[in-house]
N, C-alpha and C positions, 0 to 999 in steps of 0.2 A: 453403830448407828441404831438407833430405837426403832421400836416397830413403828411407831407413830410415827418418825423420821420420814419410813421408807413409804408408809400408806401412803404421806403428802406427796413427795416425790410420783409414784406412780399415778396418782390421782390427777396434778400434773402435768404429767405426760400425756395421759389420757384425753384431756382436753386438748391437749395441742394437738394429738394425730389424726391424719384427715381419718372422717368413718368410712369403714370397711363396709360396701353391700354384700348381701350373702348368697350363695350361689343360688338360681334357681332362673325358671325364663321369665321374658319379659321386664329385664330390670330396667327401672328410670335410669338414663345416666343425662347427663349436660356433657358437651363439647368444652373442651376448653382451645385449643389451638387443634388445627390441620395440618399435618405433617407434609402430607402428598395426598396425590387423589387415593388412595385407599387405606390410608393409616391416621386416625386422629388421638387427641391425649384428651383425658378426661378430665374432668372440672376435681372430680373427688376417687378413690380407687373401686370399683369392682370384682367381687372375686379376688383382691389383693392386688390387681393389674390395674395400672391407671391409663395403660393403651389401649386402642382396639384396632386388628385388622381387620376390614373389613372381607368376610369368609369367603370364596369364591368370586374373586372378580379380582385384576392386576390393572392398575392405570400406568400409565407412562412417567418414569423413576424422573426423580430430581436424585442429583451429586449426594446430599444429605451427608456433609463433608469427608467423602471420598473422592479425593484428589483427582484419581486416576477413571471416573466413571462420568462418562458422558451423561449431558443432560438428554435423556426420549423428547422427540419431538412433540409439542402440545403438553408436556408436564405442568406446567404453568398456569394452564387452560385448564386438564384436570383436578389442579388443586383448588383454583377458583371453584368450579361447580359444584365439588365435595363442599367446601365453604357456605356456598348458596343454598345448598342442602340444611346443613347443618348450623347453621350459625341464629342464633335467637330462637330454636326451636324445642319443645319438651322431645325428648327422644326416648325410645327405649331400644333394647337389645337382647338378643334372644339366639340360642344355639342351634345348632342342627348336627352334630356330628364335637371333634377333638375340641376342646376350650381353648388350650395355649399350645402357641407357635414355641418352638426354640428361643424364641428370647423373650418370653415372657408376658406375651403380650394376647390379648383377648382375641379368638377367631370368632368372630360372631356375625350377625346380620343388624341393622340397625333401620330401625321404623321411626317416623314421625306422625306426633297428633293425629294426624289425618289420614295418618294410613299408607304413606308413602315408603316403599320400602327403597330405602335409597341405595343398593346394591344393584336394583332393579332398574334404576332412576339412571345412574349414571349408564347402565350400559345403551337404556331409550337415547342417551343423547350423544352415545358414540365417544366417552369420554372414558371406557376401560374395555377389556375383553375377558370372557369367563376363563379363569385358573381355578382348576381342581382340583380337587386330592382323593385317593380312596376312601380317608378316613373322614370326610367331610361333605357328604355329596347332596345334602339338604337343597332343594330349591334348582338343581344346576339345571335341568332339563327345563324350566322354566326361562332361567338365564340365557341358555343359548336359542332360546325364541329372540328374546328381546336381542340378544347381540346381532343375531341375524336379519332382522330388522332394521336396524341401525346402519351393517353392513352395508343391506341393498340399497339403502340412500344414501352413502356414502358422507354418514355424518360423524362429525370428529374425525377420530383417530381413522377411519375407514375411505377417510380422503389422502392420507398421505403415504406415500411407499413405504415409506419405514415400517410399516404395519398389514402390510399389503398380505394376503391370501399366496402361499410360493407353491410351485410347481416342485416335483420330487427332486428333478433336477438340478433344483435350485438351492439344492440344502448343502450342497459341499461349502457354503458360503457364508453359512451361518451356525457354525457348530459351537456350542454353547453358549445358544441364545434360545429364548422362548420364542416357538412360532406353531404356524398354522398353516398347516400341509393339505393339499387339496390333490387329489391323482384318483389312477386305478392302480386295484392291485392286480398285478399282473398274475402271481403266484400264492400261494396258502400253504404252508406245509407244518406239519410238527414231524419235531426231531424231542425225544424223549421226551415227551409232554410239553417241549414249549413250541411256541405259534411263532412263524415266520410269515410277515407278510411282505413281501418283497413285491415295489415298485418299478423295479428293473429286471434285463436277460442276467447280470452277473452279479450274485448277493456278497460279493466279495466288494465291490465296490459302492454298488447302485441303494438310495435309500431304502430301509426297512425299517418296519414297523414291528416289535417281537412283544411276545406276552410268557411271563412265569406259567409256569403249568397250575399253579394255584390261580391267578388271573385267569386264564383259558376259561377252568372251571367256573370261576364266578359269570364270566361271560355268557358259558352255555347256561346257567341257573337261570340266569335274566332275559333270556330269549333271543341270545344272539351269541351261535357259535362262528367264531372266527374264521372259520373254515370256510364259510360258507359267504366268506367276502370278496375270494375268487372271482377278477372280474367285474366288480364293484366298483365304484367311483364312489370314494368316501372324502372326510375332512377329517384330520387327526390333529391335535393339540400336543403339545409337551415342549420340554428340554432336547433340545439337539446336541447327540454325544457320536465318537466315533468307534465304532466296533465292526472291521470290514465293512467300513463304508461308514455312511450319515445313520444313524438310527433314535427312533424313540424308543422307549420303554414304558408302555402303555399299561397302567396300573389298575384302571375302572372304566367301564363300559362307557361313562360320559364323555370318556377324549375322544371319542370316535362316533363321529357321522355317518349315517347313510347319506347318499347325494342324490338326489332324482335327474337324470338328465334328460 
């Protein structure tokens, strides 16, 4: 094949692949479809990803054809208001912490014309709850105002059990599910540098809460040694796993609430 050949051909191609934007914040992107309340597909790629999820906030899953996974209550109702968000609007999108998830898809926050930060948006209307990561913690402490909010009026998702605030005791019931733990801790201990925050008399059974000894440390950095939760009536976020008992594994300071009572 001639050089000339090959220049046509890739010239070409060139025209036909959507354009690439190039990494940096604030980029325009357009909607093209809503997947669910917090993942939509782009009009053209960014960064090489033509997905976004939206960084720090979980709405309630649609099947998204897994046979075997139930629809979350109000998914429906979430993807609508993502929709009402985003749909006929210039947007851009902007980072706070890791870019892409495991499959490939944009962690970002996404803004409208007018300044609407709709990560923001959805949790004012009770239509997601804050999900966080060590690696991403841009904005969260603002998030859990607004989720909190939302909560005390009991709008959206904040009116239906399925999503309801669980008591420690409540956790043998829900182990490998995302939830939101509300208690005292009865107990505080480190055993070789990790944090025990145990909810109950018997840590063998009763839910706890544990931190890496590198967590601990970030904790005391940020002005909150775990230690000193002894007593405390907090709200903790995460994945419910079983290790002598219900526990979290509490990675960054923002799963974890103080609670004023």
């Amino acid at each position: 094949m001639t050089a000339i050949r090959i220049a046509t051909i890739l010239a070409a191609f060139a025209l036909c692949a959507p354009p690439v934007i190039a990494a940096e914040d604030d980029i325009p992107v357009t909607v093209n479809q809503v997947v669910d309340g917090d993942t939509v597909v782009l009009e053209r790629p960014a960064n090489g990803a033509d997905q976004v999820r939206l960084v720090g906030i979980q709405a309630p899953k649609l099947p998204l054809g897994r046979p075997d996974f139930p629809t979350w209550p109000l998914a429906a109702e979430a993807k609508r208001a993502l929709e009402d968000l985003t749909r006929d609007r210039r947007l851009t999108l902007s980072f706070g912490g890791r870019r892409l998830d495991r499959h490939g898809r944009l962690l970002a926050h996404l803004h409208d014309e007018a300044g609407t930060w709709i990560q923001g948006e959805m949790l004012r209307l009770g239509m997601a709850r804050v999900y966080s990561f060590s690696d991403n913690r841009a904005r969260v402490a603002e998030m859990l105002v607004l989720e909190g909010k939302a909560r005390a009026a009991r709008r959206g998702i904040w009116g239906n059990p399925f999503y309801a605030l669980r008591a420690p005791g409540e956790t043998h019931h829900h182990i490998d599910t995302f939830q939101v733990i509300e208690g005292a801790v009865l107990d505080a201990a480190k055993v070789r540098g990790r944090v025990y925050l145990n909810f109950g008399p018997d840590w063998r059974t009763d839910f706890t809460v544990t931190l890496a000894p590198k967590t601990a440390r970030l904790f005391v950095a940020e002005g909150l040694d775990p230690l000193d939760l002894e007593g405390r009536h907090i709200r903790v976020r995460g994945w419910l796993s079983w290790r002598n008992g219900p526990q979290i594994e509490a990675t960054h300071p923002e799963q974890i609430e103080r609670v004023k009572r």
